[in-house]
PyMOL CGO cylinders between C-alpha atoms (Angstrom):
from pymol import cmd
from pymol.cgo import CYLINDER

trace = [
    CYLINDER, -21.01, -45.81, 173.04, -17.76, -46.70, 171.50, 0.3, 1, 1, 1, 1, 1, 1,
    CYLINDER, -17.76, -46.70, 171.50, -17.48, -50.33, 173.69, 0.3, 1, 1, 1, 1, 1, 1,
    CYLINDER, -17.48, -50.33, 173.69, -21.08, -50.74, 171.64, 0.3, 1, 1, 1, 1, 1, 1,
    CYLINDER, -21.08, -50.74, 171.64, -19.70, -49.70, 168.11, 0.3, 1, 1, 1, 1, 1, 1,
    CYLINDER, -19.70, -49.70, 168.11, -16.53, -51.92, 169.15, 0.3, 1, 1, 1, 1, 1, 1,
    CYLINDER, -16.53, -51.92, 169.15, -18.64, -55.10, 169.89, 0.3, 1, 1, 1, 1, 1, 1,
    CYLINDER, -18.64, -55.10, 169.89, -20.40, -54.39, 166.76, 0.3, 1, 1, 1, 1, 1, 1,
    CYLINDER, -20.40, -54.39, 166.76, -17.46, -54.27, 164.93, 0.3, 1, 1, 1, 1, 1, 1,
    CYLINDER, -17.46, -54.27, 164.93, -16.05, -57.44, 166.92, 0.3, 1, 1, 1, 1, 1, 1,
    CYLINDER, -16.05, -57.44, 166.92, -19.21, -59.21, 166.16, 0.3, 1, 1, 1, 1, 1, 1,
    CYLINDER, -19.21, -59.21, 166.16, -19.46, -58.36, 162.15, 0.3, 1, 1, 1, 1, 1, 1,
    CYLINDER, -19.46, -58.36, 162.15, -15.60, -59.62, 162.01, 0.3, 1, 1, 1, 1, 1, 1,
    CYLINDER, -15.60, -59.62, 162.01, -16.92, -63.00, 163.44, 0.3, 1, 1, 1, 1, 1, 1,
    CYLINDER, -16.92, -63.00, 163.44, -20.15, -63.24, 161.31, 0.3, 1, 1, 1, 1, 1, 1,
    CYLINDER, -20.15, -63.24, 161.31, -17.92, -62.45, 158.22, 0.3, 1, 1, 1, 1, 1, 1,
    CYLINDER, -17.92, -62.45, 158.22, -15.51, -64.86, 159.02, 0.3, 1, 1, 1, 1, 1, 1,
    CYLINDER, -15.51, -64.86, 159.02, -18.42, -67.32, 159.71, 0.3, 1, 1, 1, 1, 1, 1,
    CYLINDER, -18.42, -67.32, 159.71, -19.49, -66.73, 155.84, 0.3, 1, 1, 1, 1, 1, 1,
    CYLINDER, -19.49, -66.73, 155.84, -15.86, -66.62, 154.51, 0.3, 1, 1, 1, 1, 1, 1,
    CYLINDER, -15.86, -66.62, 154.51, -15.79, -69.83, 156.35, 0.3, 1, 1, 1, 1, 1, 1,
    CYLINDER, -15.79, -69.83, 156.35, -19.03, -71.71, 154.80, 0.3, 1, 1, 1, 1, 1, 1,
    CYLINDER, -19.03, -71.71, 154.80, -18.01, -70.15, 151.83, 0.3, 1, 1, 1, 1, 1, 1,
    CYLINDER, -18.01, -70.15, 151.83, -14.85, -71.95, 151.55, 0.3, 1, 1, 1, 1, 1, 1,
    CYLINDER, -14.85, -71.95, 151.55, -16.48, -75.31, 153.06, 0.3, 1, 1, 1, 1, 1, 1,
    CYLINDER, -16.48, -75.31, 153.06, -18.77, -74.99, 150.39, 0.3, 1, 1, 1, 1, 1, 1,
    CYLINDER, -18.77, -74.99, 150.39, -16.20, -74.55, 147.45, 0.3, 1, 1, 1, 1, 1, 1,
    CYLINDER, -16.20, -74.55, 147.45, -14.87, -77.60, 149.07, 0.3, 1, 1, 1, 1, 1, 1,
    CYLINDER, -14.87, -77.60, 149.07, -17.64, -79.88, 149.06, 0.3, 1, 1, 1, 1, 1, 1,
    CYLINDER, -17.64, -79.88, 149.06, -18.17, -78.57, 145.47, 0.3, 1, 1, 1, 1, 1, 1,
    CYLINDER, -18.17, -78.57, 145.47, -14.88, -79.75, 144.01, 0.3, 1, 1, 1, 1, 1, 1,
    CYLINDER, -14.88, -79.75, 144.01, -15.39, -83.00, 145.85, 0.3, 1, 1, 1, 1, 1, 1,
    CYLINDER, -15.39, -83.00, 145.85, -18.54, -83.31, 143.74, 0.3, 1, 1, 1, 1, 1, 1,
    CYLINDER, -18.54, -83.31, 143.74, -16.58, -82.04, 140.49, 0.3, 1, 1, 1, 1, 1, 1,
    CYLINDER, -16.58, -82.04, 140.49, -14.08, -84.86, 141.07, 0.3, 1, 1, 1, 1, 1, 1,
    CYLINDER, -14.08, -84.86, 141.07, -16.64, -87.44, 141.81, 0.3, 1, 1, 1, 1, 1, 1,
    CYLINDER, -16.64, -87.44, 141.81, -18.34, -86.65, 138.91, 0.3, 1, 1, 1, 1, 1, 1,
    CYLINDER, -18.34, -86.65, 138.91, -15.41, -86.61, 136.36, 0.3, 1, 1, 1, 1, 1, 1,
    CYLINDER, -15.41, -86.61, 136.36, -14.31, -90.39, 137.69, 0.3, 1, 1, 1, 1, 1, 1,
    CYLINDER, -14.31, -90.39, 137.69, -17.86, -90.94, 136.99, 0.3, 1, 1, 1, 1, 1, 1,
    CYLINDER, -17.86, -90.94, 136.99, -18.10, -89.71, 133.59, 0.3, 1, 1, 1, 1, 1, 1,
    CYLINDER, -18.10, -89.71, 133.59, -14.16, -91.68, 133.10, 0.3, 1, 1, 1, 1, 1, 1,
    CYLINDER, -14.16, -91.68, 133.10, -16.07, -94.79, 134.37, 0.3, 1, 1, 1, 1, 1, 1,
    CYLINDER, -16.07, -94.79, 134.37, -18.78, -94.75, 132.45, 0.3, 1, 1, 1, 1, 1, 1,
    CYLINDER, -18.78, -94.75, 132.45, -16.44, -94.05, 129.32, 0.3, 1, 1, 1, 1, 1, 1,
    CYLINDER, -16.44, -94.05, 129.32, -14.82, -97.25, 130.19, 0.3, 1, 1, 1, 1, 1, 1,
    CYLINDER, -14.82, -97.25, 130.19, -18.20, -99.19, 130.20, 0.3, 1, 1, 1, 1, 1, 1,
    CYLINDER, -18.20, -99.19, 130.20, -19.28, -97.93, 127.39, 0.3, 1, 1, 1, 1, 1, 1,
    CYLINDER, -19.28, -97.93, 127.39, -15.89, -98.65, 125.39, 0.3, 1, 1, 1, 1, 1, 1,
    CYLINDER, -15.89, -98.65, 125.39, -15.98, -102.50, 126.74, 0.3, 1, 1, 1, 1, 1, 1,
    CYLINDER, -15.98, -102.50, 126.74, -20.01, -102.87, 125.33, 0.3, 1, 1, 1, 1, 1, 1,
    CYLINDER, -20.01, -102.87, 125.33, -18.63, -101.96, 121.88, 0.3, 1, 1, 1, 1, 1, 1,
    CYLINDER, -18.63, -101.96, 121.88, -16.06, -104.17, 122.37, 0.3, 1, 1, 1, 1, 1, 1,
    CYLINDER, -16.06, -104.17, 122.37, -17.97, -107.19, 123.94, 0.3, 1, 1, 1, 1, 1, 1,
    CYLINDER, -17.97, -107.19, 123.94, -20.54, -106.35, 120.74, 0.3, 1, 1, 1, 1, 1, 1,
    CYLINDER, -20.54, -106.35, 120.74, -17.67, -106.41, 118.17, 0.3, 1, 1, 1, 1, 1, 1,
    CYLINDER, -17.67, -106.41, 118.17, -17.14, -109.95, 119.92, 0.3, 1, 1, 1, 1, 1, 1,
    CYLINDER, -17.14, -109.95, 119.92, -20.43, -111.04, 119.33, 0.3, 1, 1, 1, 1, 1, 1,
    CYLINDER, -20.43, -111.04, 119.33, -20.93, -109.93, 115.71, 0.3, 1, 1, 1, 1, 1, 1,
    CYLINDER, -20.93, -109.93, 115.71, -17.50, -111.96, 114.89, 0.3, 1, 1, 1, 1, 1, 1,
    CYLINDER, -17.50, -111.96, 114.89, -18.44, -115.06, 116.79, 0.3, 1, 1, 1, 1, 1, 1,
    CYLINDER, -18.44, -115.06, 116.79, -21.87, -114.84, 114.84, 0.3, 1, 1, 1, 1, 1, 1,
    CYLINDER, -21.87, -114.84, 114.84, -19.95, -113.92, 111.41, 0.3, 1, 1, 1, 1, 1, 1,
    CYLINDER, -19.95, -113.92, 111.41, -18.02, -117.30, 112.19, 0.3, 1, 1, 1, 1, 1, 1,
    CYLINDER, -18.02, -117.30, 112.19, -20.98, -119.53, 113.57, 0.3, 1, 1, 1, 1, 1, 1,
    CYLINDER, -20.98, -119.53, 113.57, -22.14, -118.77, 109.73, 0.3, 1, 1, 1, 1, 1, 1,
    CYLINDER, -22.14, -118.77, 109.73, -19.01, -119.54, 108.45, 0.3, 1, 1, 1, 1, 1, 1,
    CYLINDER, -19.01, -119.54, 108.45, -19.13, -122.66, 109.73, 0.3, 1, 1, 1, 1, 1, 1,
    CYLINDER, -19.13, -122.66, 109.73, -22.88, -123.57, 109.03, 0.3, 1, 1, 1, 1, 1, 1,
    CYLINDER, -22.88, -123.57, 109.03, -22.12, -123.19, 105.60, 0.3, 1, 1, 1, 1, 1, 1,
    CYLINDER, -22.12, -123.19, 105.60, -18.93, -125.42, 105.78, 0.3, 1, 1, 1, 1, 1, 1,
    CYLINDER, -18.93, -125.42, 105.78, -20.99, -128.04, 107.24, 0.3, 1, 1, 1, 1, 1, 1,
    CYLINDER, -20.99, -128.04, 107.24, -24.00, -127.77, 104.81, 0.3, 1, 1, 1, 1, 1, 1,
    CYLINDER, -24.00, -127.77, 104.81, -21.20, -127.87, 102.11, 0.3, 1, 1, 1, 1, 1, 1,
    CYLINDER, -21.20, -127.87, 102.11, -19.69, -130.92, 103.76, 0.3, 1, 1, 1, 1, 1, 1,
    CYLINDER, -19.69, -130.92, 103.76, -23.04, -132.59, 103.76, 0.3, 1, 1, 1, 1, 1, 1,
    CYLINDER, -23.04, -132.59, 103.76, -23.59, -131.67, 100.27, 0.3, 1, 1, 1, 1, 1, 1,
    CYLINDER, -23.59, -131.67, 100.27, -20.50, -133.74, 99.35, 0.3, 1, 1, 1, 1, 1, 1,
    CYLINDER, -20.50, -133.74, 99.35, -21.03, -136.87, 101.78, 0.3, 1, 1, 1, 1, 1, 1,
    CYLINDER, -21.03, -136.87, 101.78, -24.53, -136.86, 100.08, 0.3, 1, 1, 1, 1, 1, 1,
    CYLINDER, -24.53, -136.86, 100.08, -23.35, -137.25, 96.78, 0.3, 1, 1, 1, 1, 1, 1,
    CYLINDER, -23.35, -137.25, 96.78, -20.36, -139.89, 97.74, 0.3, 1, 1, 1, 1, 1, 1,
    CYLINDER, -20.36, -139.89, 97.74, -23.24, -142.98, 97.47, 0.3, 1, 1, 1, 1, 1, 1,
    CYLINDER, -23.24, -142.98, 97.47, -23.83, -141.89, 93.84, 0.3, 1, 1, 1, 1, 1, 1,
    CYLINDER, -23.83, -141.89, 93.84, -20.54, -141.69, 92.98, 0.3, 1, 1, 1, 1, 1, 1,
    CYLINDER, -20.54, -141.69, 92.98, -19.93, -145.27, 94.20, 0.3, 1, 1, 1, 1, 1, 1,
    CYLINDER, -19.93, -145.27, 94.20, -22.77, -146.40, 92.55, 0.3, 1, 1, 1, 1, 1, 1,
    CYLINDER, -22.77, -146.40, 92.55, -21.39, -144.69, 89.24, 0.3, 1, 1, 1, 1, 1, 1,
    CYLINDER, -21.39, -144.69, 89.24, -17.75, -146.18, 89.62, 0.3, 1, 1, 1, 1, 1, 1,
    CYLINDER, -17.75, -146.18, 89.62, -20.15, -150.15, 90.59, 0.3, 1, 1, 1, 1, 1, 1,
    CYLINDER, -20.15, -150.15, 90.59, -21.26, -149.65, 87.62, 0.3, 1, 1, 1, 1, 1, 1,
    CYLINDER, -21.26, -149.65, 87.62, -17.90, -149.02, 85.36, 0.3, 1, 1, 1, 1, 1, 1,
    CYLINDER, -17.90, -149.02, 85.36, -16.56, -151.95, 86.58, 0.3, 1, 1, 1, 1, 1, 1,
]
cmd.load_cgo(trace, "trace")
């Protein structure tokens, strides 16, 4: 009876250090996870910060592309009225 109880006892040691075992495996695998998911999130923090940036880009290049559509209509303006001007001056002559 007590080689029984003994092997019992052996055999409960070795199932308990099977589950202390899987138990720390699993902790394991978990903080792998943990840090695969923080460089995630740090990642997508970075993509996110270069969209605003690409659409502060944009906004500016469209703010100038205005900028200089008005110069040019201005410009126009002025090389439109240059023939009446010369005709004006023709005619103080």
């Amino acid at each position: 009876m007590q080689i029984f109880v003994h092997g019992l006892i052996r055999r409960a040691g070795d199932a308990f250090r099977k589950i202390i075992y899987a138990i720390q495996d699993a902790a394991k695998r978990i903080q792998e996870v943990s840090a695969a998911s923080e460089e995630m999130s740090a990642s997508s923090q970075q993509v996110t910060a270069s969209l605003h940036n690409m659409k502060s880009i944009a906004y500016a290049a469209f703010s100038n592309t205005e900028s200089v559509a008005a110069a040019s209509e201005e410009q126009l303006a002025t090389m439109e009225e240059i023939p009446s001007a010369v005709n004006a001056l023709n005619c103080l002559k």
